[in-house]
N, C-alpha and C positions, 0 to 999 in steps of 0.2 A: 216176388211177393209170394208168399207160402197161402195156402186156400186159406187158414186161419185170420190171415191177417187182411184176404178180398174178403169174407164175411163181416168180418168187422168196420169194412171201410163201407159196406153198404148198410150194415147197418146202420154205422155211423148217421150217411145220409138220409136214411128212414127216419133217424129222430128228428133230424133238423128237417126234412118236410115236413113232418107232423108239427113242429113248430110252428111252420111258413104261411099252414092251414090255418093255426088260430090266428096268428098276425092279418093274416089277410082277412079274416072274419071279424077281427077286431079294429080292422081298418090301418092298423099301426103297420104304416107305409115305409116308415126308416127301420122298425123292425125287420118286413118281410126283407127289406133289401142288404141289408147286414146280415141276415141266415143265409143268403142264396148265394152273398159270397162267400160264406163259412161253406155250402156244401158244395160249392164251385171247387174250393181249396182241397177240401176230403175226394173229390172226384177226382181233382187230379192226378191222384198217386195210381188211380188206374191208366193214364197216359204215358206217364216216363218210366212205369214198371211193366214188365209181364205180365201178364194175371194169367194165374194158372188156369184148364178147365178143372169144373170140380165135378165130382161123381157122386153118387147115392144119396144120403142125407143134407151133407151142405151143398148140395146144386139144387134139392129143392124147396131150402130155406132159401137162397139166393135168388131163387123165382120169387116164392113171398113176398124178397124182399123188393124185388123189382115191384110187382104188382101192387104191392104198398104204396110205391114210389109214386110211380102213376098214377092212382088214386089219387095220392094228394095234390099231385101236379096239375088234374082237372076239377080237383075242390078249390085250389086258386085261381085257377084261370074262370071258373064259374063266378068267384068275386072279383076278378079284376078285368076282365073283358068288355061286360057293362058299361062300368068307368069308365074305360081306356075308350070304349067306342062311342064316349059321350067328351072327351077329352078334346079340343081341336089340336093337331099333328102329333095323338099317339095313340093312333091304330096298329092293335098289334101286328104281326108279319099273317101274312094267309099262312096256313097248316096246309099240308095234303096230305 
């Protein structure tokens, strides 16, 4: 994987959480779950490739983008935890 093409695949999944975020705000539950395996899929090309380190400017875009990521990740779970903790047998997993 060349850093061009790890920029891109986080990218990648920066958009489809940002997508994941309206779906879950908009409740559309077959959405969020068809994006997450869309970004399940883009994520995995960092598993069966390399990922280079990167240096200078794209290392701290690739923070961005992580930090993006994250964000979105607890603008979902801020909408779906509620639920889930009002759901009977679908309490998420404990976090530590």
């Amino acid at each position: 994987m060349t850093s061009n093409e790890v920029l891109s695949m986080y990218e990648n999944i920066a958009g489809l959480s940002n997508q994941m975020v309206v779906a879950a705000r908009m409740s559309d539950w077959d959405g969020l779950s068809k994006l997450e395996g869309q970004a399940a899929v883009a994520a995995s090309g960092a598993l069966v490739g390399t990922v280079p380190a990167l240096s200078d400017a794209p290392r701290l875009r690739k923070i961005d983008l992580l930090k993006q990521i994250l964000a979105n990740d607890r603008a979902i779970r801020d909408v779906t935890e509620p639920w889930m903790n009002q759901a009977p047998g679908l309490k998420p997993a404990v976090r530590q």
